[in-house]
C-alpha atoms as an extended CHARMM CRD file, in Angstrom:
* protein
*
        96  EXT
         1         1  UNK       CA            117.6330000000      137.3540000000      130.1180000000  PROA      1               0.0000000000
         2         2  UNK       CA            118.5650000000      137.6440000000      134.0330000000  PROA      2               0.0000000000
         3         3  UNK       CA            120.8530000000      136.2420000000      136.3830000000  PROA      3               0.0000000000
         4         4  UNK       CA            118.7440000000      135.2840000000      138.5720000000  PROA      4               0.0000000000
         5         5  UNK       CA            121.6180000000      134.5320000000      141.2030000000  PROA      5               0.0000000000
         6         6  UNK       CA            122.4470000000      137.9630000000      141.5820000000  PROA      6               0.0000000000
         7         7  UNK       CA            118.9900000000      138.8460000000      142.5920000000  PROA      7               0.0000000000
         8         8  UNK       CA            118.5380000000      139.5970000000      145.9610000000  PROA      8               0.0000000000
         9         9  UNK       CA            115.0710000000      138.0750000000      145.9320000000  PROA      9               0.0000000000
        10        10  UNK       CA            116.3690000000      134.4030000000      144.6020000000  PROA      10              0.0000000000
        11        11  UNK       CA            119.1560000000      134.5210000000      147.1650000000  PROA      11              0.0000000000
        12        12  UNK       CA            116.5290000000      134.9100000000      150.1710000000  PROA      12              0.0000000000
        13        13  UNK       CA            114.5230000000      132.3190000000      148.5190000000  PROA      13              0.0000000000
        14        14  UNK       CA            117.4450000000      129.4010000000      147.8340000000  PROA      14              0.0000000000
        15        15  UNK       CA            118.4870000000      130.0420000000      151.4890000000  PROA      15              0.0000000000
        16        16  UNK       CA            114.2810000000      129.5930000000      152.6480000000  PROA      16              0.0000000000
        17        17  UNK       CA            114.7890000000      126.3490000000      150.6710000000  PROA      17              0.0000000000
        18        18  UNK       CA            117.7400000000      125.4770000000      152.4420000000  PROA      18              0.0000000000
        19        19  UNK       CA            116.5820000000      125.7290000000      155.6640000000  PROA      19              0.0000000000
        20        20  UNK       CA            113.2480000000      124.5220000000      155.1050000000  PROA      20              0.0000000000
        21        21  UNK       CA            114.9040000000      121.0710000000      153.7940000000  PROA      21              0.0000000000
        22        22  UNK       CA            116.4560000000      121.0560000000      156.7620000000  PROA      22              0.0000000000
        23        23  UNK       CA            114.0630000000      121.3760000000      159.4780000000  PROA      23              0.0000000000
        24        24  UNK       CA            111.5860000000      119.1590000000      158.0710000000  PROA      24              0.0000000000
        25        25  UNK       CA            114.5080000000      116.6050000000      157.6720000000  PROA      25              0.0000000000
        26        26  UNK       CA            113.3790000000      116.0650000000      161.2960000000  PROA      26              0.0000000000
        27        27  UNK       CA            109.6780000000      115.3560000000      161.0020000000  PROA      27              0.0000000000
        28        28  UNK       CA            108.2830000000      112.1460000000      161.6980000000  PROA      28              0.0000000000
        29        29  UNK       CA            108.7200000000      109.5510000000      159.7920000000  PROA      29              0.0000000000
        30        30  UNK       CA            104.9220000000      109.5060000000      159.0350000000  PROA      30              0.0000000000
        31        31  UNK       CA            105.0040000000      113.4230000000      157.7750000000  PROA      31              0.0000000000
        32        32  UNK       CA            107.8190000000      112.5340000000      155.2360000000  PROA      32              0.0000000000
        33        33  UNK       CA            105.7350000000      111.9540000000      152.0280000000  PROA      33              0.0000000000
        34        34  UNK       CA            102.3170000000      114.2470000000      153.7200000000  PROA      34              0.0000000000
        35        35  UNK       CA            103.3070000000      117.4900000000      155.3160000000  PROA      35              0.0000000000
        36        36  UNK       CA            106.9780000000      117.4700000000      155.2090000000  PROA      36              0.0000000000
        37        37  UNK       CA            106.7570000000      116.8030000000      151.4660000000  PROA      37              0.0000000000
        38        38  UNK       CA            104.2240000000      119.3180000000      150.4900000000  PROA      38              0.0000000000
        39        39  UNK       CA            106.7280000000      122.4130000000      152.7690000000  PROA      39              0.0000000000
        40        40  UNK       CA            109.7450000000      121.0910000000      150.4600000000  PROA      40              0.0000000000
        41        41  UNK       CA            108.0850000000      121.5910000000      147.1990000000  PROA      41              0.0000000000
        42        42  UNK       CA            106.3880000000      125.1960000000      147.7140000000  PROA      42              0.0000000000
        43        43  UNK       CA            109.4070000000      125.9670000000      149.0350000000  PROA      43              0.0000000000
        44        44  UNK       CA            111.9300000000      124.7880000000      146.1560000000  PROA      44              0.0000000000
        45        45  UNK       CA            109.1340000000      126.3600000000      143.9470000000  PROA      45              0.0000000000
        46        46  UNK       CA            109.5650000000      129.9830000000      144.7370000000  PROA      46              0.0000000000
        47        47  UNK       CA            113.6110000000      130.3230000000      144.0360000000  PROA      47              0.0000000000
        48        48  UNK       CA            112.6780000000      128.0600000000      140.5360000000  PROA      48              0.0000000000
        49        49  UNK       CA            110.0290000000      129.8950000000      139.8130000000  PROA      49              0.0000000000
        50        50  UNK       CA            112.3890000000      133.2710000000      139.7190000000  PROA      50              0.0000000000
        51        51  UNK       CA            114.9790000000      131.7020000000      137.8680000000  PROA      51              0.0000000000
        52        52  UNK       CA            112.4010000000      130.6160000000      134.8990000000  PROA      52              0.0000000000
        53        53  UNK       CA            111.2710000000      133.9500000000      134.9870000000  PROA      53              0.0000000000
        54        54  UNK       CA            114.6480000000      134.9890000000      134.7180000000  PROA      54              0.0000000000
        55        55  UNK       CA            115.4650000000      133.3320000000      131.6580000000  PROA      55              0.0000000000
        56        56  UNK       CA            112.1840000000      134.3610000000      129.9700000000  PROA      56              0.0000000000
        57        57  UNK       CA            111.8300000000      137.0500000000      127.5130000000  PROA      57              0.0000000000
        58        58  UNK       CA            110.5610000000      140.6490000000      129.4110000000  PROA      58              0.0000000000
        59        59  UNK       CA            110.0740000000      142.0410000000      132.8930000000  PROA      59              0.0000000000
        60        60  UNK       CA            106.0030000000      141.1740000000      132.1240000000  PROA      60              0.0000000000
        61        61  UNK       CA            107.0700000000      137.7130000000      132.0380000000  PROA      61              0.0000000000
        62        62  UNK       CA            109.2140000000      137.5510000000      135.1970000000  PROA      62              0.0000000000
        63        63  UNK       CA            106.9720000000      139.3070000000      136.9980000000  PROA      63              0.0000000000
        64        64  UNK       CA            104.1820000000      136.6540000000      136.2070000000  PROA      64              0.0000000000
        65        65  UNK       CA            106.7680000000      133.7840000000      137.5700000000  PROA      65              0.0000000000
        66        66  UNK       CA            107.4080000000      135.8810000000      140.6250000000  PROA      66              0.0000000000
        67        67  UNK       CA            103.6710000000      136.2050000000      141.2290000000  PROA      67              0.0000000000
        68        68  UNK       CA            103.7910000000      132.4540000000      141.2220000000  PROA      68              0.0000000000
        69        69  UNK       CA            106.3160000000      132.2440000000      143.5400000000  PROA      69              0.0000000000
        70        70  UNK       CA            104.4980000000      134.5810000000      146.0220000000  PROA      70              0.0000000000
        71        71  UNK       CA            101.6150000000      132.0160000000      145.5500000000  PROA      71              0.0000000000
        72        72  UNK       CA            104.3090000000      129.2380000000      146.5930000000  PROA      72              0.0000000000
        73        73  UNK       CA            105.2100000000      131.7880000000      149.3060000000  PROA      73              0.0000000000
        74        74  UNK       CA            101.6980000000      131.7270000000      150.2790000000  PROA      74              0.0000000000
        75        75  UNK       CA            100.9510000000      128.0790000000      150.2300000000  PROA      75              0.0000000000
        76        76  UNK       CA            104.2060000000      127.7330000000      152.8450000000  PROA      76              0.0000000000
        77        77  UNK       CA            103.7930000000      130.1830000000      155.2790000000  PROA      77              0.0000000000
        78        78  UNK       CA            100.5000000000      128.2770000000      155.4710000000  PROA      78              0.0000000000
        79        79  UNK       CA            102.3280000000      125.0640000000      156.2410000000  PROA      79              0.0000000000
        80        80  UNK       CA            104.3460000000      126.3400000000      158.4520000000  PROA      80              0.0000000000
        81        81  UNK       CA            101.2090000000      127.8380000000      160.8110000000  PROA      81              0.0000000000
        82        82  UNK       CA            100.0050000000      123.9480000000      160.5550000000  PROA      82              0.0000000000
        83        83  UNK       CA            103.2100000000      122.2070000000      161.6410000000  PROA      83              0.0000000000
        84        84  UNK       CA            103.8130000000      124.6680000000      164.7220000000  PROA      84              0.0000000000
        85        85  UNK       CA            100.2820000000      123.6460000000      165.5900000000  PROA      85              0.0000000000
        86        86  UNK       CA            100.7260000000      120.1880000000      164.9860000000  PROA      86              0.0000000000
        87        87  UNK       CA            104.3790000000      120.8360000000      167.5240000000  PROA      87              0.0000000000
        88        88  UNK       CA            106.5990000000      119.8880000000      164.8270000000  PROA      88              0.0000000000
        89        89  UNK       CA            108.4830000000      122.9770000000      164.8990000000  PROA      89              0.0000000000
        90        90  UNK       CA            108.9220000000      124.9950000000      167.4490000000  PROA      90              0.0000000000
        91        91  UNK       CA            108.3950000000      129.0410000000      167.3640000000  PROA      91              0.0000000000
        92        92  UNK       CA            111.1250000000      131.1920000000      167.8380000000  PROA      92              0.0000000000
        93        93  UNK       CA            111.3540000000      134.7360000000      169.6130000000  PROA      93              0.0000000000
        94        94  UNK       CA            112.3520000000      137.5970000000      167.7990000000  PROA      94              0.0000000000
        95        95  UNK       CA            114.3860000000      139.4160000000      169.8050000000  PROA      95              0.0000000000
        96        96  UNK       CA            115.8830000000      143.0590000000      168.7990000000  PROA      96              0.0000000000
């Protein structure tokens, strides 16, 4: 059995969570059970995911739950493509 909190991987994926909770905290009010919704659970699914993994019995078995989670990954990058075209959030500029 892991940690999963001292993998990298979970750590990027908690603070995803975080910020994702918090952006969509300003969604309509209409978008809080549709869309807004939806973005907080695929995103809370990829650090949980991990951490089940974690506390299964093999690397074959956390790699399985981090495939899942890269399904979850999946599923919100999606969601975020639809709310910047429905101008809920806004794109940023990468700048170097």
């Amino acid at each position: 059995m892991k940690d999963f909190r001292k993998l990298l991987l979970w750590q990027k994926a908690h603070e995803l969570t975080l910020s994702i909770d918090h952006f969509t905290a300003a969604f309509p009010r209409h978008e809080i059970y549709g869309l807004a919704s939806q973005m907080r659970r695929a995103a809370s699914s990829m650090p949980s995911n991990i951490a089940e993994g974690c506390g299964r019995n093999g690397d074959a078995e956390l790699s399985r739950f981090c495939s899942m989670a890269r399904g979850s990954a999946s599923e919100l990058e999606y969601q975020i493509l639809f709310s910047r075209d429905l101008n809920l959030i806004q794109p940023r500029i990468m700048r170097s």
